[in-house]
C-alpha positions in Angstrom: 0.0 0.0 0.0 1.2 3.6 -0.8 0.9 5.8 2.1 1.6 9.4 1.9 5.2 11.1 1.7 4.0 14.1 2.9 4.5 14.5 6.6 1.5 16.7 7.2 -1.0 14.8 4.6 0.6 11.5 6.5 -0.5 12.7 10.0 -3.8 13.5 8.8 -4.0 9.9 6.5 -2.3 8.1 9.9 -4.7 9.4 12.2 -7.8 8.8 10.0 -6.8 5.0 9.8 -6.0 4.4 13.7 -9.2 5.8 14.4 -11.1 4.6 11.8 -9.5 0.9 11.2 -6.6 -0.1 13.5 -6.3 -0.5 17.2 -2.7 0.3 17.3 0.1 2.2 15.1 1.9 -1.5 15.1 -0.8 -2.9 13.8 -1.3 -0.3 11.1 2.8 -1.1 9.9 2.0 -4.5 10.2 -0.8 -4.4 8.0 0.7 -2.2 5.7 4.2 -3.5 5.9 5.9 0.0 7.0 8.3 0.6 9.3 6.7 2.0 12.6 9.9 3.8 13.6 10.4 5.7 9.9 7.2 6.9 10.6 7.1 8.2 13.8 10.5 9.4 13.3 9.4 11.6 9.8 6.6 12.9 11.7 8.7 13.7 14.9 10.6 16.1 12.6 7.3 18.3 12.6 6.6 18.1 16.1 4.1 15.0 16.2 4.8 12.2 18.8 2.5 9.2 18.8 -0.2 9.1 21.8 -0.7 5.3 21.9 -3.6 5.2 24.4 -5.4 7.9 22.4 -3.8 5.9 19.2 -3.4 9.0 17.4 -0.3 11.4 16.4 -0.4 14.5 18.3 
């Protein structure tokens, strides 16, 4: 699956899918065959951290 480049359409897309379909930003990357720590480490580098009990970048 493609997944967006952009890091502030990715947020958006990310948080859309954890609420909407996943339980869990691992099981989104598992799913989807990304690598969990490229993503929250692109998204750091705007100022989002992942919440994981809210399951959502913030």
């Amino acid at each position: 699956m493609n997944i967006p480049n952009d890091p502030a359409i990715l947020v958006s897309y990310l948080n859309t899918q954890l609420r909407d379909f996943y339980p869990s930003l691992e099981e989104f990357c598992k799913t989807n065959d990304c690598d969990m720590q490229e993503i929250i480490d692109k998204l750091a580098r705007i100022g989002y951290v992942y919440d994981a009990g809210q399951n959502r970048f913030k």
